[in-house]
TIMIPA-911067 format. One line per field, with one value per residue: residue in three letters; x, y, z of N, C-alpha, C in turn. Coordinates in Angstrom, 3 decimals, padded with zeros to 6 digits. Layout:
N
rest	[ala|...];
npx	[X|...];
npy	[Y|...];
npz	[Z|...];
capx	[X|...];
capy	[Y|...];
capz	[Z|...];
cpx	[X|...];
cpy	[Y|...];
cpz	[Z|...];
END
This chain:
250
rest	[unk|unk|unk|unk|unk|unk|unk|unk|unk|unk|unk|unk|unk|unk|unk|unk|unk|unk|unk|unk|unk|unk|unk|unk|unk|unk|unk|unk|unk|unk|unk|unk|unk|unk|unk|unk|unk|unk|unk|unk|unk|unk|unk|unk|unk|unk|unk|unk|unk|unk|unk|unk|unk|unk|unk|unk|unk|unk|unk|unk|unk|unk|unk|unk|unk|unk|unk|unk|unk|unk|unk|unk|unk|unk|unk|unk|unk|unk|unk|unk|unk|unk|unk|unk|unk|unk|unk|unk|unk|unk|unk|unk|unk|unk|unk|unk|unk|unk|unk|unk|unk|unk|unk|unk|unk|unk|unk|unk|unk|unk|unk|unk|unk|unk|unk|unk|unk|unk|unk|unk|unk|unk|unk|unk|unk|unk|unk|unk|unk|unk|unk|unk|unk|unk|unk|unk|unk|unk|unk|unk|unk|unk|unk|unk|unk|unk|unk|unk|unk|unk|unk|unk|unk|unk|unk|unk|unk|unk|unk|unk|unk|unk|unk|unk|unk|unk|unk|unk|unk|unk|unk|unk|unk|unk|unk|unk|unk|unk|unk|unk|unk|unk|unk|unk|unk|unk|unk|unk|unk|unk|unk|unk|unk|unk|unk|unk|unk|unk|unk|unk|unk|unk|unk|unk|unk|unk|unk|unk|unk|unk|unk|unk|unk|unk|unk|unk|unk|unk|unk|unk|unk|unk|unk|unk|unk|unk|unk|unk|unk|unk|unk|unk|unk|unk|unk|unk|unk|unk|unk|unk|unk|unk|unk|unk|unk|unk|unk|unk|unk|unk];
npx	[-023.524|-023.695|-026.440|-027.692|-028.347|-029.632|-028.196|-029.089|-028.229|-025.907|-024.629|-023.768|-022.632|-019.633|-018.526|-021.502|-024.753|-025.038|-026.833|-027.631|-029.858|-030.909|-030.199|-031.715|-033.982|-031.597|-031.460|-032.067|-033.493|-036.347|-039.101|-040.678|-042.447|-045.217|-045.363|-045.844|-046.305|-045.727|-045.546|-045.730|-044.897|-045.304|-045.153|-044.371|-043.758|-040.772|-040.300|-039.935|-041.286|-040.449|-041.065|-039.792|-040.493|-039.814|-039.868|-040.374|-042.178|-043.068|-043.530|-042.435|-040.192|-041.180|-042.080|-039.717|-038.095|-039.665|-039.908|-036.845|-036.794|-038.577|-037.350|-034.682|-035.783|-036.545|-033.937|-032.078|-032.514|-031.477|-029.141|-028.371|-029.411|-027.560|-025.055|-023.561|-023.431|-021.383|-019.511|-016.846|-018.873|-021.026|-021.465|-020.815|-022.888|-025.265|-024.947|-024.739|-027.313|-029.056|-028.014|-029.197|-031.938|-031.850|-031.257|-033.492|-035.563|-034.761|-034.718|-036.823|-038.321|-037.093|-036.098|-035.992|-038.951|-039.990|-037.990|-036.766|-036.304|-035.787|-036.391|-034.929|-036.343|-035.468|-032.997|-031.446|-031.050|-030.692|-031.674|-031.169|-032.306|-030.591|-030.092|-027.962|-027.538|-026.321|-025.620|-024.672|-025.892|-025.257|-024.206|-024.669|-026.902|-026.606|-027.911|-027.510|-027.322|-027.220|-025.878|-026.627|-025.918|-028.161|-027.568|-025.690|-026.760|-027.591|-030.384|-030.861|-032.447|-033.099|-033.577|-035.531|-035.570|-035.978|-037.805|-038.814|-039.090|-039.602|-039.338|-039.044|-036.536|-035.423|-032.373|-030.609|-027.492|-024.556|-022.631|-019.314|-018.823|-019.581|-019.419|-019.289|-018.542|-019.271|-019.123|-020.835|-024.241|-027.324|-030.663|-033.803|-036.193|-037.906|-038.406|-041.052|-043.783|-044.774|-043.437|-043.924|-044.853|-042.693|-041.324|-042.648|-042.148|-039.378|-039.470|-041.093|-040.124|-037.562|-039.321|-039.927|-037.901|-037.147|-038.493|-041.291|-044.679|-045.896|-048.243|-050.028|-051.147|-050.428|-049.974|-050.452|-051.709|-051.603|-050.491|-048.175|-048.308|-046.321|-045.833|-045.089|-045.030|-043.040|-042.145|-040.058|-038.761|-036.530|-035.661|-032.255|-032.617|-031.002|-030.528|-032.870|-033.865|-032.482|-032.869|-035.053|-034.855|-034.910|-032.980|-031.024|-030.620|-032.486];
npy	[-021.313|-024.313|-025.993|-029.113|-032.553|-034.198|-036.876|-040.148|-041.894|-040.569|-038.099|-034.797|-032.775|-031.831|-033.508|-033.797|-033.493|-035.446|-038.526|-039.011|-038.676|-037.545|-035.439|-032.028|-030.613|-027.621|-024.450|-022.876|-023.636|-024.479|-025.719|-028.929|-029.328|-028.883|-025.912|-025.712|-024.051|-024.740|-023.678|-020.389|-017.310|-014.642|-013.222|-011.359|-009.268|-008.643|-009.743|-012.796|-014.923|-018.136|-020.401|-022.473|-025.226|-027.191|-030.968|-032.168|-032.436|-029.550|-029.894|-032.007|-031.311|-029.812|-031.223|-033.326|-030.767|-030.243|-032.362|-032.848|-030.524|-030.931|-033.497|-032.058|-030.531|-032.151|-034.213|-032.118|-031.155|-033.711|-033.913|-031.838|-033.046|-035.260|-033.745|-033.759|-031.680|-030.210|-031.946|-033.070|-034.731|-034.283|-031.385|-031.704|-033.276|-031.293|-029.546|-030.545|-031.379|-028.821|-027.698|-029.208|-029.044|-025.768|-025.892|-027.085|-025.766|-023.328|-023.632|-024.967|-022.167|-019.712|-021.398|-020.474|-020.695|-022.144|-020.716|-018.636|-018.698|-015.908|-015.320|-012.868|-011.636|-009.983|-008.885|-011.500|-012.912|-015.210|-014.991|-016.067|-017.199|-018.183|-018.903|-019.571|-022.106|-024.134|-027.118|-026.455|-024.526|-022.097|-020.476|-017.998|-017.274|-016.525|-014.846|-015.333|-014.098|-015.723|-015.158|-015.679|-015.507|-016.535|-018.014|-019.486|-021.897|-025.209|-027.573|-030.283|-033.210|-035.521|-038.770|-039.368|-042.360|-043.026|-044.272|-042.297|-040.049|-039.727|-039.465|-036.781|-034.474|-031.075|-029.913|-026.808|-026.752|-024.566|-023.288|-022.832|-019.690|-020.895|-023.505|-026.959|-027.252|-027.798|-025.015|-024.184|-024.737|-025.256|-026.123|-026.409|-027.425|-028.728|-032.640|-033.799|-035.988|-036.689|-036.887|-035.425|-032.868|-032.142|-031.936|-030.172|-027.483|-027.120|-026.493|-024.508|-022.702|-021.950|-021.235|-018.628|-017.208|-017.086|-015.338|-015.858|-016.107|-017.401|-018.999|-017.550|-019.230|-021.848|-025.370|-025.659|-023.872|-023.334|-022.964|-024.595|-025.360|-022.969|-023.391|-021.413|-018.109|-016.360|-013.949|-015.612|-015.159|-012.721|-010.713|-009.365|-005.885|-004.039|-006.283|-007.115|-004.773|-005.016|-007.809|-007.232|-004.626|-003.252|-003.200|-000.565|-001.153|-002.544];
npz	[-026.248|-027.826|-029.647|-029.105|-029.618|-026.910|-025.075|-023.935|-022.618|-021.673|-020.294|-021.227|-020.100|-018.109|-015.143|-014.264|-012.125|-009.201|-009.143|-011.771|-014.387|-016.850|-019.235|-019.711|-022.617|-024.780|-023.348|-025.230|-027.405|-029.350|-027.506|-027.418|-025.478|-023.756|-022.022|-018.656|-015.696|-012.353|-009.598|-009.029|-007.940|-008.620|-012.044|-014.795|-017.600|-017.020|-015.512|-013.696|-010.347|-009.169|-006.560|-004.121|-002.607|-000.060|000.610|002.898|006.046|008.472|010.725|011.863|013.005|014.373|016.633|017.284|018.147|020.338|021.863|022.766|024.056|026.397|027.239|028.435|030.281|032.042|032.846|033.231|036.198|037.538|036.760|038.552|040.982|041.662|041.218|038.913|037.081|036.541|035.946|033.511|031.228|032.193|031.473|028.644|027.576|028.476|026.686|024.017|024.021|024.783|022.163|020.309|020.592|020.025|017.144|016.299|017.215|015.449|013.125|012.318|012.719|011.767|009.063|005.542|003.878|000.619|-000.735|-003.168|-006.976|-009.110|-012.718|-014.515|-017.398|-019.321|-018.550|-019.174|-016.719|-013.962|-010.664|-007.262|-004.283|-001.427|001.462|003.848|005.504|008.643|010.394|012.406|015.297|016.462|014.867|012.391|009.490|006.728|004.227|000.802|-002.502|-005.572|-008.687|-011.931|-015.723|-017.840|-020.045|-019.585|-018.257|-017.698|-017.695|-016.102|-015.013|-012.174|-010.785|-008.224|-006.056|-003.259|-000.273|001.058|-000.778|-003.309|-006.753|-009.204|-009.864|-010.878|-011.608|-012.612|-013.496|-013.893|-016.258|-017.563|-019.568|-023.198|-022.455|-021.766|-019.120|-015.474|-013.585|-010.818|-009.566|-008.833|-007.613|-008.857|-008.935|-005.552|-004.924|-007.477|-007.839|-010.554|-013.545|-016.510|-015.129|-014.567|-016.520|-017.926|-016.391|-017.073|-019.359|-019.464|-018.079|-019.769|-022.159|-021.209|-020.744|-023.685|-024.342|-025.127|-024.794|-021.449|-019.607|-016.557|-014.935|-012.817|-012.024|-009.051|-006.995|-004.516|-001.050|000.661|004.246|006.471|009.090|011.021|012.487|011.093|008.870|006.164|003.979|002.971|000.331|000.065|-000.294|-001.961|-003.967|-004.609|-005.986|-007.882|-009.281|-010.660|-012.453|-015.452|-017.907|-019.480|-021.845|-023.204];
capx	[-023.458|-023.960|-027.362|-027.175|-029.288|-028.728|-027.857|-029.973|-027.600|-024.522|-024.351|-022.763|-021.937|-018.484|-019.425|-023.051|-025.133|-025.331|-027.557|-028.055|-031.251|-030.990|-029.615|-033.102|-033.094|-030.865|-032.697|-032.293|-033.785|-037.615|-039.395|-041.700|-043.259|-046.291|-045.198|-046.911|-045.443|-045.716|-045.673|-045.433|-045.027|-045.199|-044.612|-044.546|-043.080|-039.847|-039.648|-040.608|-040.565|-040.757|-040.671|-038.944|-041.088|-039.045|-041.060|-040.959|-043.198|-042.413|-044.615|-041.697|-038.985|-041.523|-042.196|-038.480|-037.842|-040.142|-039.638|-035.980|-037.046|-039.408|-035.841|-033.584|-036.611|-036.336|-032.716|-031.001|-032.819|-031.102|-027.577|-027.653|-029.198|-026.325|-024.134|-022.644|-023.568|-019.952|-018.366|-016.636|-019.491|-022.584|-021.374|-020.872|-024.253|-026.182|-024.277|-025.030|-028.914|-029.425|-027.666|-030.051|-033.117|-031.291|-031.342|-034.806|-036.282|-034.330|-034.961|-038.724|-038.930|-036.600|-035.828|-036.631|-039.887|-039.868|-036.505|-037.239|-035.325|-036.344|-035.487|-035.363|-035.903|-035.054|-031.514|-031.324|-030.169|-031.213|-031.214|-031.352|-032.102|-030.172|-030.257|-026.501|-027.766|-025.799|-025.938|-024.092|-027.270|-024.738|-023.671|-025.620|-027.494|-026.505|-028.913|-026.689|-028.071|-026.619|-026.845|-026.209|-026.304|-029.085|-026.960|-024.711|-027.593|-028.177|-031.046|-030.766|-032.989|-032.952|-034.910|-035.557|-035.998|-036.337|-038.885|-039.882|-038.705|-040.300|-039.974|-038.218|-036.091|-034.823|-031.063|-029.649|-025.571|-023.985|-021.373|-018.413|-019.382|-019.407|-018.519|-020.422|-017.983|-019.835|-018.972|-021.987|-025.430|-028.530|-032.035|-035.112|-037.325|-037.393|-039.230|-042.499|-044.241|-044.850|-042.361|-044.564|-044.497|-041.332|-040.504|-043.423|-041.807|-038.654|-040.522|-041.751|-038.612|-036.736|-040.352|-040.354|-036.355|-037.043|-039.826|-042.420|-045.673|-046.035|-049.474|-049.456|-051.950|-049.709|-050.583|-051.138|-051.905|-051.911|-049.386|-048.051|-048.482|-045.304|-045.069|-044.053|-045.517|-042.661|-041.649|-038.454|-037.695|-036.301|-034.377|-031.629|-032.948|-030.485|-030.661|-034.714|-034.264|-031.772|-033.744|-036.405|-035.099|-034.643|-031.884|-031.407|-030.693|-033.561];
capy	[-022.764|-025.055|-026.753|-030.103|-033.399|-034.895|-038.365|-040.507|-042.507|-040.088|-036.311|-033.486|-031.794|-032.556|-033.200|-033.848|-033.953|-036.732|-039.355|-037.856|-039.434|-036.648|-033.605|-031.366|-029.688|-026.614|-023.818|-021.651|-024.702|-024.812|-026.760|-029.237|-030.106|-028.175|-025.279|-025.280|-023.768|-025.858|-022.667|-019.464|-016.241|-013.564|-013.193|-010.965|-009.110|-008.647|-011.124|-014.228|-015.494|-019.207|-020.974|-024.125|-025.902|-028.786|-031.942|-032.473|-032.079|-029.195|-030.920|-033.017|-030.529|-029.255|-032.371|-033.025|-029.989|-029.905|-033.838|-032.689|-029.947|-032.604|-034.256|-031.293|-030.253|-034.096|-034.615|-030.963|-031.644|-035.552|-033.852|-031.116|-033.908|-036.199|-033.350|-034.013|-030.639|-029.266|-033.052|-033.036|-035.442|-033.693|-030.493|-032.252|-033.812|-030.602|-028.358|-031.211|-031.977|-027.779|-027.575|-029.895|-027.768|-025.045|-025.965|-027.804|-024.277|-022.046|-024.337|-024.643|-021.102|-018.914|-021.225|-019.909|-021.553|-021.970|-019.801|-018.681|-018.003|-014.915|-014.968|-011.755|-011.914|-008.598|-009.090|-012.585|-013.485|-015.548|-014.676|-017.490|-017.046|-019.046|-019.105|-020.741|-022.788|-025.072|-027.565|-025.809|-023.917|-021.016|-019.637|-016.816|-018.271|-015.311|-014.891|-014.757|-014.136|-016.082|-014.264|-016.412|-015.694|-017.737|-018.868|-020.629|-022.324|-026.213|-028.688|-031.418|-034.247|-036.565|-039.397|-039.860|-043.535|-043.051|-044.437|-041.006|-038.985|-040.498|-038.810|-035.909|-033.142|-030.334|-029.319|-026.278|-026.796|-023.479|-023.742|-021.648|-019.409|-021.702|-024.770|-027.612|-027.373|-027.143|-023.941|-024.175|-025.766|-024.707|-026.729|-025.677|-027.747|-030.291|-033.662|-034.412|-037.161|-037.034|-036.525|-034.827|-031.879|-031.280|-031.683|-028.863|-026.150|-026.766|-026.105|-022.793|-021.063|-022.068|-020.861|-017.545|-016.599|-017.084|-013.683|-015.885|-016.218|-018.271|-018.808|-017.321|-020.279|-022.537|-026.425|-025.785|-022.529|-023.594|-022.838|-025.448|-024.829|-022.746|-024.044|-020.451|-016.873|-015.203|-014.458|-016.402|-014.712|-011.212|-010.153|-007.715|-004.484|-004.176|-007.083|-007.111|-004.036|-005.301|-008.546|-006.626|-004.075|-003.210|-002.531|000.854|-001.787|-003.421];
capz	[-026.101|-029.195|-028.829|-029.282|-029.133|-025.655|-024.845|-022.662|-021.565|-021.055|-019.802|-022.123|-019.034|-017.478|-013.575|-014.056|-011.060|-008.354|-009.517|-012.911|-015.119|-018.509|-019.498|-020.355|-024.032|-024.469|-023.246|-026.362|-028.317|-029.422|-026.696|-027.379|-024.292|-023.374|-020.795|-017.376|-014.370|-011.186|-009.018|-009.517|-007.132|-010.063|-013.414|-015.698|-019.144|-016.944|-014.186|-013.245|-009.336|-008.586|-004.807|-004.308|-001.763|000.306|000.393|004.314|007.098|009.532|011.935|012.864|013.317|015.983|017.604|018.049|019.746|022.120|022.774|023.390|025.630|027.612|027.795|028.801|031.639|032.340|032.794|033.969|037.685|037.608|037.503|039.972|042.809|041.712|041.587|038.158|036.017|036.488|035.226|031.828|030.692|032.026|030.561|027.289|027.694|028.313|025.653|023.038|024.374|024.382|021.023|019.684|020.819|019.437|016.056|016.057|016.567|014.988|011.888|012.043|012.703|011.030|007.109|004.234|002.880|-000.434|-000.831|-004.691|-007.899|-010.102|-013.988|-015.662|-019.367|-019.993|-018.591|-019.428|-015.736|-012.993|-009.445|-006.796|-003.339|-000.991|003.057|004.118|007.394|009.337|011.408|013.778|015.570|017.022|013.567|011.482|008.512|006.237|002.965|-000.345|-004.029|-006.437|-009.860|-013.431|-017.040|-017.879|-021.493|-018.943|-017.663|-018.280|-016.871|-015.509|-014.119|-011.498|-010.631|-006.742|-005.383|-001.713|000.234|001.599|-001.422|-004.263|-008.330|-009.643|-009.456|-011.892|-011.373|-013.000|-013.850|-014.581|-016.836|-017.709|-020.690|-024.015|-022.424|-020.419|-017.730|-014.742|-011.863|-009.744|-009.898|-007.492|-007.388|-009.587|-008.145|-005.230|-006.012|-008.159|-008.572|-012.002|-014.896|-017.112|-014.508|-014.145|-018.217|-018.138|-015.683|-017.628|-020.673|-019.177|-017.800|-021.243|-023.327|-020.608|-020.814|-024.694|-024.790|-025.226|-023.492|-020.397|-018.418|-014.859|-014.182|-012.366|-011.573|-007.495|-006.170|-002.468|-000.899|001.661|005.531|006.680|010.262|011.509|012.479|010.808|007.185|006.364|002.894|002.777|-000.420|000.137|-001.108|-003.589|-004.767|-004.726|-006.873|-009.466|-010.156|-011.123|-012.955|-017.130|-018.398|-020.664|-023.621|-023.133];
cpx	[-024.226|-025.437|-027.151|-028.182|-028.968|-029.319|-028.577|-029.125|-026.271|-024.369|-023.138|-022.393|-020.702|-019.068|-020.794|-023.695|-024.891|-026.291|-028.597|-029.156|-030.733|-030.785|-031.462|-032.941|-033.007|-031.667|-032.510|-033.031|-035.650|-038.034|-040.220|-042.779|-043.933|-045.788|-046.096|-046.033|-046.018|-046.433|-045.551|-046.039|-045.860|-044.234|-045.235|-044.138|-041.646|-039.222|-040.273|-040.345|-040.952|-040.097|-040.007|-039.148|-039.713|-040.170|-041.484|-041.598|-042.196|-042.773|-043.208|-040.727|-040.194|-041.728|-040.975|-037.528|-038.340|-040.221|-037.509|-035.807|-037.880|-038.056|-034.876|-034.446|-036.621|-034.646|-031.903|-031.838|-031.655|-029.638|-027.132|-028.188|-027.981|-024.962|-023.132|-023.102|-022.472|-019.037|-018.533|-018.230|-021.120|-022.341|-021.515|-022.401|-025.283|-026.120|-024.930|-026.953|-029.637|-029.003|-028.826|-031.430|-033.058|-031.911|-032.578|-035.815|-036.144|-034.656|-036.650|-039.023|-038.734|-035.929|-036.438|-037.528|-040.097|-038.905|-036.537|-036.086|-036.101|-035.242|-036.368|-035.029|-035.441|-033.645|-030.910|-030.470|-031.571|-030.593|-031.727|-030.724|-031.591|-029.980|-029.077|-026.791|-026.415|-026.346|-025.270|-024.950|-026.653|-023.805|-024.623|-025.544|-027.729|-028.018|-027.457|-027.813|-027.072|-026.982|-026.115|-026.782|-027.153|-028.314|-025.765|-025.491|-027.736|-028.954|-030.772|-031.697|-032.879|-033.590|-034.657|-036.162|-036.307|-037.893|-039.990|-039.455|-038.800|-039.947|-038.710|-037.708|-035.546|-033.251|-030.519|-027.931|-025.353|-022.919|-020.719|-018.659|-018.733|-018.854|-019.476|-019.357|-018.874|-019.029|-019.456|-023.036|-026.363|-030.128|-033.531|-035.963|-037.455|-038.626|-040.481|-042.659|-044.480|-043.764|-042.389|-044.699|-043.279|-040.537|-041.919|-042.966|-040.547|-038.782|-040.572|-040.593|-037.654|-038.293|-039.936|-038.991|-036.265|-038.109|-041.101|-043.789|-045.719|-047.247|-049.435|-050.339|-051.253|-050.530|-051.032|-050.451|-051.789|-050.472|-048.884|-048.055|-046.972|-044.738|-044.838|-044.627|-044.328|-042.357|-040.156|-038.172|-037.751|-035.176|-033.622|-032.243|-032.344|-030.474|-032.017|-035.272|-033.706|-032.254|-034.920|-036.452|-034.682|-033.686|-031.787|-031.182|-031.524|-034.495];
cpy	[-023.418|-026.177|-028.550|-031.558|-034.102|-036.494|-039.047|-041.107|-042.163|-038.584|-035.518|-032.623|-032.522|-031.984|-033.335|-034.194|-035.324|-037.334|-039.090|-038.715|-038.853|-035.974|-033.447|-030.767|-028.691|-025.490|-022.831|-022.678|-023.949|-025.654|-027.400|-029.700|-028.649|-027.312|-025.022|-024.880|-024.826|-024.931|-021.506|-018.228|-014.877|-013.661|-012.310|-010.127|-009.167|-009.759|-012.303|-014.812|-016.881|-019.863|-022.100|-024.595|-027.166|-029.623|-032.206|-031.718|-030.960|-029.539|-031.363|-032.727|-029.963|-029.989|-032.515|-032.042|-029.710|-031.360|-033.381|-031.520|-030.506|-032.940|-033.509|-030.984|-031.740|-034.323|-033.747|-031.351|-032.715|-034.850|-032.937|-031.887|-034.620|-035.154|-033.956|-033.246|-030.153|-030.925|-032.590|-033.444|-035.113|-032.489|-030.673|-032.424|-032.649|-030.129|-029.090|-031.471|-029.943|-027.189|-027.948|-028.976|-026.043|-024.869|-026.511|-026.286|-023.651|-022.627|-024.284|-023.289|-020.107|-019.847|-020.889|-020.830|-021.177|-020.757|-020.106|-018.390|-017.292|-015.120|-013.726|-011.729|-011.048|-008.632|-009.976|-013.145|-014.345|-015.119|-015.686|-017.113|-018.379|-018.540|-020.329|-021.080|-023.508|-025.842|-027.258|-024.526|-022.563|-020.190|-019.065|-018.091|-016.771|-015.959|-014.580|-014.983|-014.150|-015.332|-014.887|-015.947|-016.979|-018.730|-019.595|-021.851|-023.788|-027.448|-029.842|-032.004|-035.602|-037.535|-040.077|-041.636|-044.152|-043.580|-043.250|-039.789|-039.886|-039.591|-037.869|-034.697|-032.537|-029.932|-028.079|-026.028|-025.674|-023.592|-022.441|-021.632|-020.171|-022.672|-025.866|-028.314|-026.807|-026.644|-024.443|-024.995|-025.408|-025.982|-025.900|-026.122|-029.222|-031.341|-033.748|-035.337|-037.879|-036.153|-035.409|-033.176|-031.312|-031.058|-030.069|-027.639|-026.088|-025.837|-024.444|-022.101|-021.125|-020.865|-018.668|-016.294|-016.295|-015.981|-014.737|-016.127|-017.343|-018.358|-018.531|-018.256|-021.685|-024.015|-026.246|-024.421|-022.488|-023.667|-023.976|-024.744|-024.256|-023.131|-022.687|-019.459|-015.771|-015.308|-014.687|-015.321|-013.558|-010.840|-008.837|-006.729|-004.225|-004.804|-007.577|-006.363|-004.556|-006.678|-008.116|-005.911|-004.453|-002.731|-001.413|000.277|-002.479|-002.790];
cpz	[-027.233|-029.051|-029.885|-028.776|-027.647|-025.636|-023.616|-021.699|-020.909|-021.488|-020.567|-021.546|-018.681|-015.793|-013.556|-012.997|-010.749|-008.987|-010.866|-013.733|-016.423|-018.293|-020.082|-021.427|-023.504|-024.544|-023.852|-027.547|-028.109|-028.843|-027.108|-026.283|-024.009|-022.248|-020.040|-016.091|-013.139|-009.853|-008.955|-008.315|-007.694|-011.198|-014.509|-016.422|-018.619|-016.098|-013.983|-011.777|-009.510|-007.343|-005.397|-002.373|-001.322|000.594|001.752|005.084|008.059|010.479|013.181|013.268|014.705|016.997|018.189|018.932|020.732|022.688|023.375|024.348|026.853|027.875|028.813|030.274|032.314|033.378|033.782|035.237|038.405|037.819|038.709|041.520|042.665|041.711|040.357|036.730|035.827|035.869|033.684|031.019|030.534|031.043|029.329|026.529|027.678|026.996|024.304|023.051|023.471|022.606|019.951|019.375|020.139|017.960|015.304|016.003|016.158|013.480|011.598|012.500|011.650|009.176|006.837|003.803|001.631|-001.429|-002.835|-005.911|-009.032|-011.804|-014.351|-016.812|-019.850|-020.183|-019.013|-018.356|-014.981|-011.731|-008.656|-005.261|-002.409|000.695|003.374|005.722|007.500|010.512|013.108|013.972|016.011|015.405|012.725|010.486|007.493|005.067|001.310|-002.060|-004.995|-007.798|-010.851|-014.512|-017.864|-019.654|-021.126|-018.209|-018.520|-017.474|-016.803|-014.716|-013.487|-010.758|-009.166|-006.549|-004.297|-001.756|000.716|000.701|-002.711|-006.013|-008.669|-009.415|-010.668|-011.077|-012.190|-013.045|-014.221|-014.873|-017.257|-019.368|-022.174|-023.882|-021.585|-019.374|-016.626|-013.451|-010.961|-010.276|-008.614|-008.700|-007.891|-008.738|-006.959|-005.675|-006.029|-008.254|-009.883|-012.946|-015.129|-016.627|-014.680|-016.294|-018.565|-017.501|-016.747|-019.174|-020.545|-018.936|-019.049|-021.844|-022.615|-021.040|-022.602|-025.389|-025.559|-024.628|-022.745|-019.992|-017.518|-014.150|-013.795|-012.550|-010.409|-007.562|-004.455|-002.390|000.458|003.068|006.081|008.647|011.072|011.497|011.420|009.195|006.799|004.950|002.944|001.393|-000.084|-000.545|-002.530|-004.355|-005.612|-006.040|-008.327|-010.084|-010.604|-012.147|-014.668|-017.259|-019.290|-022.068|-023.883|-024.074];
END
């Protein structure tokens, strides 16, 4: 892919993200922005992990399910004195109430926190863990690992304006080889407050993918509160092994 100055006010991708701000320089380019990672799992001569924190509270995924089990212990009594658990409407009514509860815990227990993507420099790929939920609480929430040629790889940032989602985000576009048509596209990082951050992680996984040194001294080391006794991320085995490993041309 031809590197190329990018345009502030109009995307050299075809399809460019939702609410697109800038294309990021091309990440075979010389960066100038100071590389700092943001977060960082491990890293080093072959791999690199980084999380991808979501910005909300799990607090309130637990509150809502146990205010809608207060409800359901509330309510299921009320239809079998009235004698209207077997109507179309109660049935409806439970199935949709327990559904709810359903998905309020199976969500604050079992996602993926900070569900990560590994680049290996050696291979020059990325791997990119992904957890396929739904909102339908009775369907498996498989695990799939996306895997890209990182020289199909192009950033993208986007500038949040929400009231409760404030700053920036990185986008990776994967484009079909030598072209800025974009395939796919997965989430580097969700939103920062400050710019300057996020033009610094980009910085780093371009400086890291490019064999040259990175710092493993992140900006925040703390890891956010996971809400949950169990551990949400498991890489397939095989897949655990082959982002990891060297290649024999390496």
């Amino acid at each position: 892919m031809e590197s190329e100055v990018m345009d502030n006010e109009k995307s050299c991708l075809i399809k460019p993200v939702r609410g697109w701000s800038e294309d990021l320089p091309d990440p075979g380019e010389e960066q100038m922005v100071y590389p700092r990672l943001i977060r960082v799992n491990k890293i080093n001569d072959v791999w690199m992990e980084l999380p991808r924190y979501v910005n909300h509270g799990w607090g309130v995924l637990w509150f809502s399910g146990f205010v809608g089990l207060g409800c359901f212990i509330f309510i299921f009594p009320l239809f079998f004195l009235r004698g209207e658990q077997f109507e179309p409407i109660g049935i409806l009514l439970i199935f949709t109430l327990i559904s709810i509860i359903v998905w309020c815990f199976r969500t604050v227990l079992f996602a993926a926190r900070g569900a990560p993507v590994r680049f290996n420099r050696k291979q020059q790929k990325v791997y990119v863990y992904e957890q396929q939920r739904s909102v339908w609480p009775w369907w498996r929430w498989p695990v799939k690992i996306k895997v890209f040629d990182w020289a199909d790889i192009q950033g993208e940032r986007v500038q949040m304006a929400g009231h409760a989602d404030w700053g920036h985000r990185i986008y990776c576009a994967v484009c079909e080889p030598g072209t800025y048509l974009v395939r796919d596209r997965f989430i580097l990082t969700w939103t920062e407050g400050n710019i300057y951050d996020v033009y610094g992680l980009w910085s780093a996984c371009c400086q890291y993918m490019q064999g040259k040194a990175v710092s493993d001294k992140p900006l925040r080391t703390h890891v956010p509160p996971s809400w949950t006794p169990f551990k949400t991320v498991r890489w397939p085995e095989n897949m655990d092994k082959a982002s990891k490993a060297v290649p024999e041309w390496a």
